[in-house]
Structure formats: C-alpha cells, structure tokens
C-alpha positions as CSV (number, residue, x, y, z in Angstrom):
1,X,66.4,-36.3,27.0
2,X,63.7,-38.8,25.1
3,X,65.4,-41.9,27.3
4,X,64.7,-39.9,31.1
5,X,60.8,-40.4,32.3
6,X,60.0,-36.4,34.0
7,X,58.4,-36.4,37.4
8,X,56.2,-34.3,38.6
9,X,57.0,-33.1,42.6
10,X,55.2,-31.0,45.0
11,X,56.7,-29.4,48.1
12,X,55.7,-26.6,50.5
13,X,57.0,-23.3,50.0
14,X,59.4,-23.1,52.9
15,X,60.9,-26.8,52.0
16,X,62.0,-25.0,48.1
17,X,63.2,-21.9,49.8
18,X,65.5,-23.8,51.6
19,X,66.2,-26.1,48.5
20,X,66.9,-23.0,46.3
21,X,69.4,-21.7,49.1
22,X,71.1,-24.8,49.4
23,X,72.0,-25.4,45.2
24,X,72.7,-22.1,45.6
25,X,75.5,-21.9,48.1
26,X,76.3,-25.7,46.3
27,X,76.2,-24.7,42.7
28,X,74.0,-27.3,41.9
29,X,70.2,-27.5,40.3
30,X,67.1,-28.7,41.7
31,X,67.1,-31.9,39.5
32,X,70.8,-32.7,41.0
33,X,69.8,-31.9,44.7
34,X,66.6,-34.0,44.0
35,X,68.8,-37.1,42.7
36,X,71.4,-36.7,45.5
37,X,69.1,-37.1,47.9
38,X,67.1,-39.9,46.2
39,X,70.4,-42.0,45.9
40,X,71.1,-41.9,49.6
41,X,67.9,-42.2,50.5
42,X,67.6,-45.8,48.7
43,X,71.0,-46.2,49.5
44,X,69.9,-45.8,53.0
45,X,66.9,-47.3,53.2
46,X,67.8,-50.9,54.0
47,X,69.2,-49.5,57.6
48,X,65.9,-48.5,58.5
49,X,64.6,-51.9,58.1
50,X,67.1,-53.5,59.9
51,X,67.6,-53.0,64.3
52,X,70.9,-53.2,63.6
53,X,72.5,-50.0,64.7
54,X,69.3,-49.1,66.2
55,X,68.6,-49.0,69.7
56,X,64.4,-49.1,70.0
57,X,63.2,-46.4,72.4
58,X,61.7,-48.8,75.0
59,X,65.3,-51.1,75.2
60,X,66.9,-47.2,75.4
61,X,64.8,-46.1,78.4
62,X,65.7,-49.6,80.1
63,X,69.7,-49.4,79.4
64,X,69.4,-45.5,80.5
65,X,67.0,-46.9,83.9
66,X,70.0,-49.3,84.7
67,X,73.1,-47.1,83.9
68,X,71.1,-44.4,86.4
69,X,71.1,-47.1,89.1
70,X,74.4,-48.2,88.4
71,X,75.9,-45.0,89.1
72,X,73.7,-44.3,92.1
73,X,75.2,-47.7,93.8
74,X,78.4,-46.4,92.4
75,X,77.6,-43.2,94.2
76,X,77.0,-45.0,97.6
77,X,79.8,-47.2,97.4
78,X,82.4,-44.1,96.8
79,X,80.7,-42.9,100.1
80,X,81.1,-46.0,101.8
81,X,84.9,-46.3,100.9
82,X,85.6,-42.7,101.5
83,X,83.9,-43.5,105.4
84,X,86.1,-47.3,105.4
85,X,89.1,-45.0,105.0
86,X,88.4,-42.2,107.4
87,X,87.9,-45.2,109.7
88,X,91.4,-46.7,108.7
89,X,92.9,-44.0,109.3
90,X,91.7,-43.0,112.6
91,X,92.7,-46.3,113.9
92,X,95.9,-46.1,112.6
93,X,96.3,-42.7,114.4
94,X,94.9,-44.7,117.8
95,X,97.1,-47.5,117.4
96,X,100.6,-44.8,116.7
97,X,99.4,-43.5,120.1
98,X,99.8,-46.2,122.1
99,X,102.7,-47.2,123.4
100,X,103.8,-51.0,123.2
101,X,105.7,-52.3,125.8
102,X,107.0,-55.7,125.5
C-alpha cells in the first residue's frame, strides 16, 4: 500500500448516496467505482477535444433548418403530384368518353 499515493475527494451528499447505491447493487467499493470512472474518463477524454463525432450546436440547428425545408418542399410536391394525377385521370376518363370515329 506504501507504492499507491491516497487522494483526498470531496463530493456533495446526494452525489455519494447515489455512489454508495450503485457499489452496492455492483459489489464494488468506492475506490473501484472512483478508478472505473477515472479510466474512461481519460480514456475518453481525447473525443472531447476532437469535432469528430460531434456535431456543434449552431451546424445542428442549420442541418435541422434545412432538413425542415426539405420536407416542407417534399410536402408540396406530394400535393402537386397527387393534383398531376387526379388531373391524369380525369382526362383519361374524358378521352374513354369520346367516341372516335375514323
């Protein structure tokens, strides 16, 4: 135990009552929770520094902005086909009614 530097950690109430529960229902101790997390944290912590995999908010809103108007003109072009076909066939019923005489 010499050979292991001891830390010294402070956290709020609430934060160890939820720590306690979790080693708990894990079977593990504080100090293993504590390392757990500090492991994937560092192991982590190069993807924060990095866009990749990261969509900033403001390059979010503006995909979002143009997928909303992209499905609004898909939206009016349905309509417009859907009025093309009722069209189409109405002429087609005109053009069965006529007789052609040749």
């Amino acid at each position: 135990m010499k050979d292991r530097p001891i830390i010294s950690l402070r956290v709020e109430a609430s934060l160890l009552q939820e720590m306690d529960e979790f080693c708990k229902k894990e079977g593990k101790s504080r100090t293993a929770l504590i390392k757990e997390a500090v492991r994937f944290y560092l192991a982590n912590a190069p993807l924060r520094n990095r866009s990749e995999g990261f969509v900033p908010f403001m390059e979010y809103k503006k995909v979002t902005e143009e997928l909303k108007e992209a499905l609004r003109r898909i939206s009016e072009l349905e309509a417009e086909i859907a009025t093309l076909r009722k069209e189409n066939e109405a002429l087609k019923e005109k053009l069965k009614k006529k007789r052609w005489f040749f």
